[in-house]
mmCIF file of the N, C-alpha and C atoms, coordinates in Angstrom:
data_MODEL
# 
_entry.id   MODEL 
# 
loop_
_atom_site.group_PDB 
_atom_site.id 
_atom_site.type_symbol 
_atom_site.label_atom_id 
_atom_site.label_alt_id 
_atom_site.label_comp_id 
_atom_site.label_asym_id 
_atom_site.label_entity_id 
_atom_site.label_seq_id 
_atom_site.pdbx_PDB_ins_code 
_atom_site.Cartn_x 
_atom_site.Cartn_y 
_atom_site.Cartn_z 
_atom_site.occupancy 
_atom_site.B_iso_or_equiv 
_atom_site.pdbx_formal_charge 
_atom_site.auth_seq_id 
_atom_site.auth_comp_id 
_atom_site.auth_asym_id 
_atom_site.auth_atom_id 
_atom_site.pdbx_PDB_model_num 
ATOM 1   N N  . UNK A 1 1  ? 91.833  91.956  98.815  1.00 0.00 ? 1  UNK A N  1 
ATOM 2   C CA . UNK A 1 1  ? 92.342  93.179  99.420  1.00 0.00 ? 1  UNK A CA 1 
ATOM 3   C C  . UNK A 1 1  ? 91.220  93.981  100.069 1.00 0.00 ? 1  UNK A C  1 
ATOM 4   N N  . UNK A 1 2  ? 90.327  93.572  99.348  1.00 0.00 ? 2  UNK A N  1 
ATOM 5   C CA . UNK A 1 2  ? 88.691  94.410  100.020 1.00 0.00 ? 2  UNK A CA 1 
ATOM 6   C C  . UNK A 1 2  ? 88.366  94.288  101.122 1.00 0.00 ? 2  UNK A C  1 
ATOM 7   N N  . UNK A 1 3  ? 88.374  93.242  101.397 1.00 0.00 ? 3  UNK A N  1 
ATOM 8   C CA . UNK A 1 3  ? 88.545  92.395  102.495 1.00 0.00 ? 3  UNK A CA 1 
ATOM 9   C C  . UNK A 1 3  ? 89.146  92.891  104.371 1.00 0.00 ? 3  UNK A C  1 
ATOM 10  N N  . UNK A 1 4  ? 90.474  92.839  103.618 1.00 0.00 ? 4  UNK A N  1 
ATOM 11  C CA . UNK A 1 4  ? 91.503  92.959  104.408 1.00 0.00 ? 4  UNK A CA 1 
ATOM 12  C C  . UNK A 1 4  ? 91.346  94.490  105.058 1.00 0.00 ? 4  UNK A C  1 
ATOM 13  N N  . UNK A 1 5  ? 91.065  95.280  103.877 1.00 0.00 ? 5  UNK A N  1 
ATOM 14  C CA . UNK A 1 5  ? 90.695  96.897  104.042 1.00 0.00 ? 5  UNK A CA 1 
ATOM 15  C C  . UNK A 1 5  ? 89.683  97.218  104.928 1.00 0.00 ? 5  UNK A C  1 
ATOM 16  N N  . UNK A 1 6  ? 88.209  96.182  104.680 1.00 0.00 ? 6  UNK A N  1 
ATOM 17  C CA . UNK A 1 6  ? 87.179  96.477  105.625 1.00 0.00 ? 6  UNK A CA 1 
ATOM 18  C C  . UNK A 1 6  ? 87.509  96.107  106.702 1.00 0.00 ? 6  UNK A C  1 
ATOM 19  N N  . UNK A 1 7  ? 88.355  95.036  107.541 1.00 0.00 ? 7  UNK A N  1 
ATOM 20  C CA . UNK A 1 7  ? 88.839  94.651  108.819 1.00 0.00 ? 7  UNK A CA 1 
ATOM 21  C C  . UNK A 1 7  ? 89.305  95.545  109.324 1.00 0.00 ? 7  UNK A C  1 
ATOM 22  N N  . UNK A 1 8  ? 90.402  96.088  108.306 1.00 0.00 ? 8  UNK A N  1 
ATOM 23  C CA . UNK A 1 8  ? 90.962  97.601  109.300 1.00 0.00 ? 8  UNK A CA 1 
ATOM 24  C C  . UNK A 1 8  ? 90.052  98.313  109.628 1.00 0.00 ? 8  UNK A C  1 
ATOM 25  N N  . UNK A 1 9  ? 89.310  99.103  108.681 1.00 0.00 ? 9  UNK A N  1 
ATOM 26  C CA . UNK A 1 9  ? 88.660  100.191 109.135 1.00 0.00 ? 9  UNK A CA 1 
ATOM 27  C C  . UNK A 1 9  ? 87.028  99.385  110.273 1.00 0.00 ? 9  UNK A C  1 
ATOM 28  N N  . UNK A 1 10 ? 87.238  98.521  110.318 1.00 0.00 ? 10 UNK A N  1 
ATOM 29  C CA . UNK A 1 10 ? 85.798  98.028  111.302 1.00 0.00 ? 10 UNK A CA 1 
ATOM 30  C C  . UNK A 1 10 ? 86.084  97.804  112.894 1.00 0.00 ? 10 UNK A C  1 
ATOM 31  N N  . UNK A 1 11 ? 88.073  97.192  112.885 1.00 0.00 ? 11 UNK A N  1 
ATOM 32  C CA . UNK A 1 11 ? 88.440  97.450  113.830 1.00 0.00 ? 11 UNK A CA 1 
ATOM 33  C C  . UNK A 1 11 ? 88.634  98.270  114.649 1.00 0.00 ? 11 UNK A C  1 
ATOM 34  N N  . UNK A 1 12 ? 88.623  98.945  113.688 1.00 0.00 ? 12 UNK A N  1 
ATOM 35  C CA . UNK A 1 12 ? 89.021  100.807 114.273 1.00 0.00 ? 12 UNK A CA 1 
ATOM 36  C C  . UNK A 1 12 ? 87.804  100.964 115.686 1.00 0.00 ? 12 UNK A C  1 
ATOM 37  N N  . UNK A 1 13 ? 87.169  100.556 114.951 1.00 0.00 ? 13 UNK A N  1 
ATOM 38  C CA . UNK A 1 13 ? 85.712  100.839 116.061 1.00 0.00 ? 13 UNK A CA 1 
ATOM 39  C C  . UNK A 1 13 ? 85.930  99.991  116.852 1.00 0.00 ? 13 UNK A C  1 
ATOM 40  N N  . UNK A 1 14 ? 86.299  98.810  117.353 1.00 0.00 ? 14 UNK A N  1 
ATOM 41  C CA . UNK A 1 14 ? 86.399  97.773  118.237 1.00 0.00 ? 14 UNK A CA 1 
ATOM 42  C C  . UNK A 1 14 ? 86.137  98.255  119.375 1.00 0.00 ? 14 UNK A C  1 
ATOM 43  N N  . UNK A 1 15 ? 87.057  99.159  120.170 1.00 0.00 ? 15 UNK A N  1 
ATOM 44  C CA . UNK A 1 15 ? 87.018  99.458  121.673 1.00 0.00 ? 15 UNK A CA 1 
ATOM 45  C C  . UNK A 1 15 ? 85.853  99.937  122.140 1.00 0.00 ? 15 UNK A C  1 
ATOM 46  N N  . UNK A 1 16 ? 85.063  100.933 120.970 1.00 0.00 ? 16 UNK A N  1 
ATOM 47  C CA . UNK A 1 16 ? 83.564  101.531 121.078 1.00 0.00 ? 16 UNK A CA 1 
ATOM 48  C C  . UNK A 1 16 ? 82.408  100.249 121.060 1.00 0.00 ? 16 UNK A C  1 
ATOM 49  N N  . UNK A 1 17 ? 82.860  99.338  120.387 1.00 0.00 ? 17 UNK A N  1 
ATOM 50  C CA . UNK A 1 17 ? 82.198  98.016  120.400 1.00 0.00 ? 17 UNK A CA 1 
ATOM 51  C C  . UNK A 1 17 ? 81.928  97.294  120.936 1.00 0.00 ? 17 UNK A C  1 
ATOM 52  N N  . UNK A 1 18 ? 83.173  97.019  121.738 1.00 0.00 ? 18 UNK A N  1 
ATOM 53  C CA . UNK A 1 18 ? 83.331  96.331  122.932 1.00 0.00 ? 18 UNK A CA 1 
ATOM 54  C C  . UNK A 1 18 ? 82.719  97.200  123.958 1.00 0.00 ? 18 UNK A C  1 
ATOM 55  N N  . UNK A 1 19 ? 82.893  98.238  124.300 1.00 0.00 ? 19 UNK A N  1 
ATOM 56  C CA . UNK A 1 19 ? 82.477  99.185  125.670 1.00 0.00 ? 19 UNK A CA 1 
ATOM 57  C C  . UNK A 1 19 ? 80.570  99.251  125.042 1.00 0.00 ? 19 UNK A C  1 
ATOM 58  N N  . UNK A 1 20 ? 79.799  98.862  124.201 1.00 0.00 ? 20 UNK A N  1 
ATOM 59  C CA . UNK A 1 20 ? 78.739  99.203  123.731 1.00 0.00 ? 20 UNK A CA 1 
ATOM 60  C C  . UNK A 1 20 ? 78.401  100.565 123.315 1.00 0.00 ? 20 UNK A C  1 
ATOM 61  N N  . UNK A 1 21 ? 79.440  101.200 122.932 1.00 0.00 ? 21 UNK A N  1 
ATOM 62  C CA . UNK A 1 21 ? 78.811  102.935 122.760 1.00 0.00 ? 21 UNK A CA 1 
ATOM 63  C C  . UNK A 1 21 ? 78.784  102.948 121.150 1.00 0.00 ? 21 UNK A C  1 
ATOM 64  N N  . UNK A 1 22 ? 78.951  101.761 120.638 1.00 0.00 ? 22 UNK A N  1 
ATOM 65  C CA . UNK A 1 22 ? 78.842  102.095 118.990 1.00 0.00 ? 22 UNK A CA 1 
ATOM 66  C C  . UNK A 1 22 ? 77.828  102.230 118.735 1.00 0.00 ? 22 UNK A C  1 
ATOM 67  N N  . UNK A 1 23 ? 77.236  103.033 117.629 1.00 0.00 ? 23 UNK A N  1 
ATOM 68  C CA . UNK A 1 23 ? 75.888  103.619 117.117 1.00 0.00 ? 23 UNK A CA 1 
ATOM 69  C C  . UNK A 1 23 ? 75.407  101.759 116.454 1.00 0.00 ? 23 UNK A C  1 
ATOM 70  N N  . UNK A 1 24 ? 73.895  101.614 116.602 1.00 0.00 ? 24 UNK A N  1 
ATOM 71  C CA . UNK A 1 24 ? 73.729  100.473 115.747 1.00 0.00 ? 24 UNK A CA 1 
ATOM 72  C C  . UNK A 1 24 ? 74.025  100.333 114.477 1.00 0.00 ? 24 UNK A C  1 
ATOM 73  N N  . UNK A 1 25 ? 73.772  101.297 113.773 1.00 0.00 ? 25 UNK A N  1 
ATOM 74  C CA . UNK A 1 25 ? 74.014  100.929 112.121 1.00 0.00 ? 25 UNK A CA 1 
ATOM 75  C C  . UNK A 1 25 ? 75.537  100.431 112.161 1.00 0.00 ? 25 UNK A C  1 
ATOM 76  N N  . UNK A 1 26 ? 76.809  100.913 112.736 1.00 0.00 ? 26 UNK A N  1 
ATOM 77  C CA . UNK A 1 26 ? 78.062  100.493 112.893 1.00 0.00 ? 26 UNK A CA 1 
ATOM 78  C C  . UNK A 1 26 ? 78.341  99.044  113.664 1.00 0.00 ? 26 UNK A C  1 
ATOM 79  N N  . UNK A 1 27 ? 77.170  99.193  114.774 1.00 0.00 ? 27 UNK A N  1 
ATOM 80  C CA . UNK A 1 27 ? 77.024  97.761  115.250 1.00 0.00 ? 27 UNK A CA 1 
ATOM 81  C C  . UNK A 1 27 ? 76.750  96.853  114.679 1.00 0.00 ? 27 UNK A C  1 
ATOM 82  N N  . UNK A 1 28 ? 75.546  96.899  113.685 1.00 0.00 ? 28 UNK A N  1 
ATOM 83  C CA . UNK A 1 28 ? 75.278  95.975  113.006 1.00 0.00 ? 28 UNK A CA 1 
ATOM 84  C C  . UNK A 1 28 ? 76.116  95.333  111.813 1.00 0.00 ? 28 UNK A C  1 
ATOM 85  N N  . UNK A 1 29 ? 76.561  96.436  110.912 1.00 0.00 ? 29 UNK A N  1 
ATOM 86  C CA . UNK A 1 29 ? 78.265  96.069  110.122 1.00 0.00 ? 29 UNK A CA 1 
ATOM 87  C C  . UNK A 1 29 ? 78.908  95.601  110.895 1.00 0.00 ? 29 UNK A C  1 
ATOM 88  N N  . UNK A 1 30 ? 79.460  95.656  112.014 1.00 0.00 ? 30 UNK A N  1 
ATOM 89  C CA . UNK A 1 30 ? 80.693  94.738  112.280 1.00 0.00 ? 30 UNK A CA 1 
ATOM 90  C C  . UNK A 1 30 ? 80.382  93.296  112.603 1.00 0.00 ? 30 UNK A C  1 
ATOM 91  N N  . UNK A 1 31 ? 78.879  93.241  113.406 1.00 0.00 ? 31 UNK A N  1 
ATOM 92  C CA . UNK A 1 31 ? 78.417  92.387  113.294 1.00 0.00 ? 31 UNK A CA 1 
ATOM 93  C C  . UNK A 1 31 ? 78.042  91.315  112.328 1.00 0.00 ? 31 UNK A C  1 
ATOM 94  N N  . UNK A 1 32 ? 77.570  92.066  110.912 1.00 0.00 ? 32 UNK A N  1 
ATOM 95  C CA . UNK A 1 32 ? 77.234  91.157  109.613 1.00 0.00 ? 32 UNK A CA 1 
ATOM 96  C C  . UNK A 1 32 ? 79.152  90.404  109.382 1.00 0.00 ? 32 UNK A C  1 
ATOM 97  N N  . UNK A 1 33 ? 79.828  91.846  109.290 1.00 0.00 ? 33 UNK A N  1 
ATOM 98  C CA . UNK A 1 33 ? 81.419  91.467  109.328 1.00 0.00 ? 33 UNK A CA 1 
ATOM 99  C C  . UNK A 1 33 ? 81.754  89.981  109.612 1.00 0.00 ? 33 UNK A C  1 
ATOM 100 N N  . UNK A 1 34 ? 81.741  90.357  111.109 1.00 0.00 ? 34 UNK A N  1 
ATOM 101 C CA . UNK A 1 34 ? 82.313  89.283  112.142 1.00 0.00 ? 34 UNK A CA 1 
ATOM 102 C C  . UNK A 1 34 ? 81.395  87.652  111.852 1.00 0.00 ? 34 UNK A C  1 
ATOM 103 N N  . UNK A 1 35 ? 80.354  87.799  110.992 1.00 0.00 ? 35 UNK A N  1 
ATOM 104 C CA . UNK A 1 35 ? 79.743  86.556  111.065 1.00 0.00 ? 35 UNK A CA 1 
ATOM 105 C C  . UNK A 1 35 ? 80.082  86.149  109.790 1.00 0.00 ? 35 UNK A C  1 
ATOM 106 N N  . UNK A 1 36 ? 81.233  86.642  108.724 1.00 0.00 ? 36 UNK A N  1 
ATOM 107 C CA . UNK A 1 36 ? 81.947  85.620  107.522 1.00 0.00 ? 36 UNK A CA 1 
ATOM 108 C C  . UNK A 1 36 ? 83.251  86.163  107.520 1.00 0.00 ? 36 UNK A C  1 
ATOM 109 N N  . UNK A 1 37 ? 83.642  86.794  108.949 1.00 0.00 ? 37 UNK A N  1 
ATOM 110 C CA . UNK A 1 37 ? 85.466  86.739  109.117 1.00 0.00 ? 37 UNK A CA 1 
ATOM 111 C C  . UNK A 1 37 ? 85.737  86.107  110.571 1.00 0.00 ? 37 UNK A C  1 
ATOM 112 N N  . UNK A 1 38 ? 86.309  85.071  110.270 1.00 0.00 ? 38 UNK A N  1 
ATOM 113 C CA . UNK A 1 38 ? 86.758  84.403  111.408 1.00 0.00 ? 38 UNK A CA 1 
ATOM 114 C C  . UNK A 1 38 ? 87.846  84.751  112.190 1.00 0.00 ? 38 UNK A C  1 
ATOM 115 N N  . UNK A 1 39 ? 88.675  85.964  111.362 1.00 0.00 ? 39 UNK A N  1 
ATOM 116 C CA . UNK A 1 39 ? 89.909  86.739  111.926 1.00 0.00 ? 39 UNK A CA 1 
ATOM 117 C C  . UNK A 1 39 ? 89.491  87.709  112.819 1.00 0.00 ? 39 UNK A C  1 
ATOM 118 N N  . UNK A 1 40 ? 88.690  88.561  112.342 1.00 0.00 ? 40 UNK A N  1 
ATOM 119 C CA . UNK A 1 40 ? 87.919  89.698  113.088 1.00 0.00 ? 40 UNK A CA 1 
ATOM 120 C C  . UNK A 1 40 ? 87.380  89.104  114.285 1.00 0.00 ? 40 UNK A C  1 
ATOM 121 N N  . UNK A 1 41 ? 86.273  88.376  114.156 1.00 0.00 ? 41 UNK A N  1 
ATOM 122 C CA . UNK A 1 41 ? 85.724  87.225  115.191 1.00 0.00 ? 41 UNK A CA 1 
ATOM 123 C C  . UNK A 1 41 ? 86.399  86.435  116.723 1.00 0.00 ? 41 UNK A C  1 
ATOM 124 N N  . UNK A 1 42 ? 87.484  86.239  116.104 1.00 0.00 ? 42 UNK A N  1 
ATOM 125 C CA . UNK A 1 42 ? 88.773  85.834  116.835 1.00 0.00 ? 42 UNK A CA 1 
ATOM 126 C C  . UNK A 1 42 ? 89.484  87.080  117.488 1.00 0.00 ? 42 UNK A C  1 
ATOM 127 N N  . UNK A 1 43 ? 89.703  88.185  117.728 1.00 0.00 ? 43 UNK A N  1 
ATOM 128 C CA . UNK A 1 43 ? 90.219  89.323  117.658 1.00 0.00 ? 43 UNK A CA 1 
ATOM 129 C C  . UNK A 1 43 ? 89.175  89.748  118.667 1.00 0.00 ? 43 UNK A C  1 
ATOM 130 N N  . UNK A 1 44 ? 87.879  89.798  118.354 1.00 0.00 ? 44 UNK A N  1 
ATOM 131 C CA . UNK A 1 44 ? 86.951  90.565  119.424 1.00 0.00 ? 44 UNK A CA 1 
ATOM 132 C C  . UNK A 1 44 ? 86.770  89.988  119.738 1.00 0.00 ? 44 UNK A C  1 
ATOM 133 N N  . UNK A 1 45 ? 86.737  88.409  120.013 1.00 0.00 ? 45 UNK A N  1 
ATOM 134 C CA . UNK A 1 45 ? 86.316  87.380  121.271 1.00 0.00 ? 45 UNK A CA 1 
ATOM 135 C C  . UNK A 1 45 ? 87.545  87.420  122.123 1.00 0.00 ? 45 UNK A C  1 
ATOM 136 N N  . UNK A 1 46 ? 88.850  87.591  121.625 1.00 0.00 ? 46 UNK A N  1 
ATOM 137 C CA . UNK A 1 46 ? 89.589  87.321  122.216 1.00 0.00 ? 46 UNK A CA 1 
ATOM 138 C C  . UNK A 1 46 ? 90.286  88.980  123.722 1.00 0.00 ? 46 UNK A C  1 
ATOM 139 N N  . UNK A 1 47 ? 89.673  89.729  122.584 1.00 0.00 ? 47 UNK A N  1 
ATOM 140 C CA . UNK A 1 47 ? 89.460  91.548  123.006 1.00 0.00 ? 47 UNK A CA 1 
ATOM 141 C C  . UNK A 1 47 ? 88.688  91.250  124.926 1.00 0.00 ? 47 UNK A C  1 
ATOM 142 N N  . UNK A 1 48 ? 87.652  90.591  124.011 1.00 0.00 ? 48 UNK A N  1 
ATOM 143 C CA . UNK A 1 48 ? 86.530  90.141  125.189 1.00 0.00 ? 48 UNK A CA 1 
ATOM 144 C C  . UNK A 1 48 ? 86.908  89.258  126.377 1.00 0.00 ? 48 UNK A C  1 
ATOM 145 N N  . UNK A 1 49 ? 87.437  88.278  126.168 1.00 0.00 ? 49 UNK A N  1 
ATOM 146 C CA . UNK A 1 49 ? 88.243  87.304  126.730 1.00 0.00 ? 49 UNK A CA 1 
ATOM 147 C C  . UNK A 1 49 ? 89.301  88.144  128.101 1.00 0.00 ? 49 UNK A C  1 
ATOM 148 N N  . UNK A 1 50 ? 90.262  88.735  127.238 1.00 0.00 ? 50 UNK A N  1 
ATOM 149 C CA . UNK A 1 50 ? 90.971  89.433  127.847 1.00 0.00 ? 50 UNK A CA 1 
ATOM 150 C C  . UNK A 1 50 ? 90.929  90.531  128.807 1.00 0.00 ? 50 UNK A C  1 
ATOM 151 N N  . UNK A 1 51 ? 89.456  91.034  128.725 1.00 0.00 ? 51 UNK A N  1 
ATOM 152 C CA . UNK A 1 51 ? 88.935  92.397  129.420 1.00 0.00 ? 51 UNK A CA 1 
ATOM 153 C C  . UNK A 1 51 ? 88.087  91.379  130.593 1.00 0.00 ? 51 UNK A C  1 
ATOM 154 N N  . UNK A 1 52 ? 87.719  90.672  130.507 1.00 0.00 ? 52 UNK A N  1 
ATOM 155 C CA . UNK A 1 52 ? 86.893  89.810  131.692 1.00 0.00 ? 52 UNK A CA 1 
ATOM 156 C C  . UNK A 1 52 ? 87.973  88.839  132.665 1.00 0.00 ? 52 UNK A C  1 
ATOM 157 N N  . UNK A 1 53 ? 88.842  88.455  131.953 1.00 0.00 ? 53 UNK A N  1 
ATOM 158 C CA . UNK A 1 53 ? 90.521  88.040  133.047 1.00 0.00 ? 53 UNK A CA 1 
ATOM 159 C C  . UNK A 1 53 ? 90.737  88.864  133.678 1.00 0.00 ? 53 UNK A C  1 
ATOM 160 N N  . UNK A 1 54 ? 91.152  90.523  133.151 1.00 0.00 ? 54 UNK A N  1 
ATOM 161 C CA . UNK A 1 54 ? 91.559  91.163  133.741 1.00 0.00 ? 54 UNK A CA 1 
ATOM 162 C C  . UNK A 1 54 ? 90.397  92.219  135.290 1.00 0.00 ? 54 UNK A C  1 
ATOM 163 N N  . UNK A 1 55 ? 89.535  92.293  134.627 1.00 0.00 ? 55 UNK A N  1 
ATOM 164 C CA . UNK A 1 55 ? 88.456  92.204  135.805 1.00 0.00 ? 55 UNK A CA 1 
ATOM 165 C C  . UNK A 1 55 ? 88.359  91.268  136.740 1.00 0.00 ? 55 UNK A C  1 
ATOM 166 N N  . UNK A 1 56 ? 88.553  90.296  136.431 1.00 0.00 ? 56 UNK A N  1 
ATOM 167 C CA . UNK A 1 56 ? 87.985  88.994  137.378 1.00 0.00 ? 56 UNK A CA 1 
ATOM 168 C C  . UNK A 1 56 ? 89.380  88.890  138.633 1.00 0.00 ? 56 UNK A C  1 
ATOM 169 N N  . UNK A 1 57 ? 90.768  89.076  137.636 1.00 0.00 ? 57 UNK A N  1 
ATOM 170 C CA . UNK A 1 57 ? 91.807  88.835  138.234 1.00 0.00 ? 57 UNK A CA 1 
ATOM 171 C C  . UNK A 1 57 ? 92.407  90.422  138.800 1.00 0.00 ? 57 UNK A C  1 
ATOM 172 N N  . UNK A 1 58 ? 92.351  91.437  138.622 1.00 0.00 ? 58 UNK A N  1 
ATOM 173 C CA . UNK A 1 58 ? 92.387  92.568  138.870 1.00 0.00 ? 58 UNK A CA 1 
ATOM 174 C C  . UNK A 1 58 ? 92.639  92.821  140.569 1.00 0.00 ? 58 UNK A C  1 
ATOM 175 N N  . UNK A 1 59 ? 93.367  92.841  141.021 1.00 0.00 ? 59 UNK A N  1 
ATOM 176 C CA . UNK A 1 59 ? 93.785  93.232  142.483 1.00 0.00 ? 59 UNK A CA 1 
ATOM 177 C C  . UNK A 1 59 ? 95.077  93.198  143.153 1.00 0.00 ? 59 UNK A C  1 
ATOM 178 N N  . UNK A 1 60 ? 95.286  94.072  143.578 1.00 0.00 ? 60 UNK A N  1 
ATOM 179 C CA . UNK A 1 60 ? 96.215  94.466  144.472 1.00 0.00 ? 60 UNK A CA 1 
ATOM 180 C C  . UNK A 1 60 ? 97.263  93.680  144.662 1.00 0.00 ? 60 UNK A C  1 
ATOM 181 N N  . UNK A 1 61 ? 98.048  92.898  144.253 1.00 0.00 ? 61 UNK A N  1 
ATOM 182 C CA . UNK A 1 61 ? 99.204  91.747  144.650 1.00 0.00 ? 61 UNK A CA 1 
ATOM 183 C C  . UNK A 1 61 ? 100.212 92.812  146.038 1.00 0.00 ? 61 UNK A C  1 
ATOM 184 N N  . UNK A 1 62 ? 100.166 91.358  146.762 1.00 0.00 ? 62 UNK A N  1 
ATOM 185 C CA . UNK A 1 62 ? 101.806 91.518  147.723 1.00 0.00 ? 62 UNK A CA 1 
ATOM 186 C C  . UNK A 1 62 ? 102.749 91.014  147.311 1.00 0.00 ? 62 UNK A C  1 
ATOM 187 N N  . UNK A 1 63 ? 103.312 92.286  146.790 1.00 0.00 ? 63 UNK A N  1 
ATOM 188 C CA . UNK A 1 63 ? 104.738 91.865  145.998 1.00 0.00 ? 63 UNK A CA 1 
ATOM 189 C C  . UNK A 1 63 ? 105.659 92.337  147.019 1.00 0.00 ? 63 UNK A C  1 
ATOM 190 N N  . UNK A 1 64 ? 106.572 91.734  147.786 1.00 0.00 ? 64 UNK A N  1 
ATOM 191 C CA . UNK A 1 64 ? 107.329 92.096  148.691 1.00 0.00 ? 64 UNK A CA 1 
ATOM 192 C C  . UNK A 1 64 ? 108.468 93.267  147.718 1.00 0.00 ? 64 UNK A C  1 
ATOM 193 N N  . UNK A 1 65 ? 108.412 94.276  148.865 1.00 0.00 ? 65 UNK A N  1 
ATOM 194 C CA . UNK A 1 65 ? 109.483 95.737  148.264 1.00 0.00 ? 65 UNK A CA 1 
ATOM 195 C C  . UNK A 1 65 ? 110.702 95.760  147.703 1.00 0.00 ? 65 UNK A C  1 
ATOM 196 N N  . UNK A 1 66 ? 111.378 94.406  147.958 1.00 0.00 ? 66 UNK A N  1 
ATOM 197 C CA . UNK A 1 66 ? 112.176 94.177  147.136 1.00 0.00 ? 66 UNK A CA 1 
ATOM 198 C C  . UNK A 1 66 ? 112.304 93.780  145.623 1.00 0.00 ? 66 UNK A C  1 
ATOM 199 N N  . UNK A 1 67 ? 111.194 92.728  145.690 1.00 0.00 ? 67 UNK A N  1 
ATOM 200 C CA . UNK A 1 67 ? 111.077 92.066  144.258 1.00 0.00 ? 67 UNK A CA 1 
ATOM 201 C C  . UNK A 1 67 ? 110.334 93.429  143.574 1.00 0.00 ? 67 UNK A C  1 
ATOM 202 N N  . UNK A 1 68 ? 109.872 94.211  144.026 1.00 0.00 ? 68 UNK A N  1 
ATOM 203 C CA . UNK A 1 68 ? 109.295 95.124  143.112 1.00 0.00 ? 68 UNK A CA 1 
ATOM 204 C C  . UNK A 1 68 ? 109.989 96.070  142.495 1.00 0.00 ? 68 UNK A C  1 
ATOM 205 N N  . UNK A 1 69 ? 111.439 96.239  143.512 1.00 0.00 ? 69 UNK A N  1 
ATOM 206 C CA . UNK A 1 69 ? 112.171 97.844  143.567 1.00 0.00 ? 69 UNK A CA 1 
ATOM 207 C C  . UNK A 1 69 ? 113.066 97.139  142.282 1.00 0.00 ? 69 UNK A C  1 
ATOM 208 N N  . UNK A 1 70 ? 113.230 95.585  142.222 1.00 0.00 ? 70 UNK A N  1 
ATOM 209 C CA . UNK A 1 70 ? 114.302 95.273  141.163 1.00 0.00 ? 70 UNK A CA 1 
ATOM 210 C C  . UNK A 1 70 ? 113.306 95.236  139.886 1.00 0.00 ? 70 UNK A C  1 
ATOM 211 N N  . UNK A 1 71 ? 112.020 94.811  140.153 1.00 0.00 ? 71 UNK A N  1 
ATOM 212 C CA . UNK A 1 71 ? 111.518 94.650  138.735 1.00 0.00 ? 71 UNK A CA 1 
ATOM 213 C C  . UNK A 1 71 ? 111.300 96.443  138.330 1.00 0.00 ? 71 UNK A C  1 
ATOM 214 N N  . UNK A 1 72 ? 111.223 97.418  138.829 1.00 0.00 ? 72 UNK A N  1 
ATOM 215 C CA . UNK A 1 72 ? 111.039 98.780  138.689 1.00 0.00 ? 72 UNK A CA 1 
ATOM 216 C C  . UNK A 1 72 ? 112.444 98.797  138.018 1.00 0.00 ? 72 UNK A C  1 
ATOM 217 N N  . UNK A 1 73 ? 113.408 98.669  138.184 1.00 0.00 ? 73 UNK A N  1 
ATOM 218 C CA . UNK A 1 73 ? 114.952 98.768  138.226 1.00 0.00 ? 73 UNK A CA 1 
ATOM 219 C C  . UNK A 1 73 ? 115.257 98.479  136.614 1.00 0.00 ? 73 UNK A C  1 
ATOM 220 N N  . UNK A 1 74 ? 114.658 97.165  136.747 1.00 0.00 ? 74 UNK A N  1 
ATOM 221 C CA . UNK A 1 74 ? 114.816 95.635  135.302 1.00 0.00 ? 74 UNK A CA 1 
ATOM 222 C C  . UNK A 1 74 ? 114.235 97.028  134.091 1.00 0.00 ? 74 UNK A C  1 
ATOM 223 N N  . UNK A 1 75 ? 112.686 97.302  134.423 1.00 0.00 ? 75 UNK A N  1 
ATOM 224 C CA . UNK A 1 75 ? 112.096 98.520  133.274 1.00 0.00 ? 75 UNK A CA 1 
ATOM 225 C C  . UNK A 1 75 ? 112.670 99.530  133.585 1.00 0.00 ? 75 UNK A C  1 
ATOM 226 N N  . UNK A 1 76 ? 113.438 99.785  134.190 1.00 0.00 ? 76 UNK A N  1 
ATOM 227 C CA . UNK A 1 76 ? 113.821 101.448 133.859 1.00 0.00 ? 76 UNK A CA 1 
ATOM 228 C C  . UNK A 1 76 ? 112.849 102.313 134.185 1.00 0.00 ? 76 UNK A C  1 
ATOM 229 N N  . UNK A 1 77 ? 111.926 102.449 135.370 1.00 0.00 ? 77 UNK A N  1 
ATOM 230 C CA . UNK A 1 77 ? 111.053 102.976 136.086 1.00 0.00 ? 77 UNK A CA 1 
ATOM 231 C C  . UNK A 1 77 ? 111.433 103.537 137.731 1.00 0.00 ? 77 UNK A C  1 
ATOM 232 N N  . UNK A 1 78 ? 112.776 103.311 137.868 1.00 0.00 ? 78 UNK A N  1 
ATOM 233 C CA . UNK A 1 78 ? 113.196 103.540 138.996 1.00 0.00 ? 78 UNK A CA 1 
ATOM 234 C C  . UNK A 1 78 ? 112.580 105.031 139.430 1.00 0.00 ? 78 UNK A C  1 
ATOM 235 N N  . UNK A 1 79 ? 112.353 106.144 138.990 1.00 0.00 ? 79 UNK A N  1 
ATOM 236 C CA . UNK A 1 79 ? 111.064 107.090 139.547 1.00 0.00 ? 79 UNK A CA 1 
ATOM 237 C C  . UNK A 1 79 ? 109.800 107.033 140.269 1.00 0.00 ? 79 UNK A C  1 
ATOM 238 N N  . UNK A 1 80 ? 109.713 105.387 139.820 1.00 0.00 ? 80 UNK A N  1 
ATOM 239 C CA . UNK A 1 80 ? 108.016 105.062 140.224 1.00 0.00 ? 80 UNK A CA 1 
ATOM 240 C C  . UNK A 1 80 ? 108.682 104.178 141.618 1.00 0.00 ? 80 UNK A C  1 
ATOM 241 N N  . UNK A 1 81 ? 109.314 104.212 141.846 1.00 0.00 ? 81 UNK A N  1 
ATOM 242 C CA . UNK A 1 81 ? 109.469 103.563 143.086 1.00 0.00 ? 81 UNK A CA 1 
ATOM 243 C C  . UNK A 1 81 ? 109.196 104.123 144.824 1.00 0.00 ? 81 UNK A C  1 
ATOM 244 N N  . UNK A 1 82 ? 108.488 103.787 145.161 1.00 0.00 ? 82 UNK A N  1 
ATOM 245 C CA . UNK A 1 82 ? 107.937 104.257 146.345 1.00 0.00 ? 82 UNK A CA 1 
ATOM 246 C C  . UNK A 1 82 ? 108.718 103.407 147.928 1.00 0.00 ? 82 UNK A C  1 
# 
């Protein structure tokens, strides 16, 4: 359960972790962490993973005005429709 408890509260910090603004002493705990939890490990590689797709792939699509006005429609965003 100790365990499980320190994951939560180490995650907590993740986003500060990931962006590098965590203080070292916190850096270095999640770090000792992450090198005998393979869950945590998995979680911020995958954190990581996901933030470099979305950079890499990140731009502007031509979505013709129709397919957009129905997918606006589909979520219930019909306000955001331009």
């Amino acid at each position: 359960m100790e365990h499980s408890e320190n994951c939560h509260e180490l995650l907590g910090s993740l986003c500060d972790y990931i962006d590098g603004e965590l203080s070292q002493e916190l850096c270095a705990e999640l770090e000792r962490h992450m090198a005998e939890c393979d869950d945590c490990r998995i979680v911020v590689d995958t954190l990581r993973k996901t933030i470099y797709l979305y950079h890499k792939t990140n731009s502007d699509p031509d979505v013709p005005g129709e397919v957009r006005e129905r997918l606006f429609q589909t979520l219930k965003l019909d306000d955001y429709i331009k």
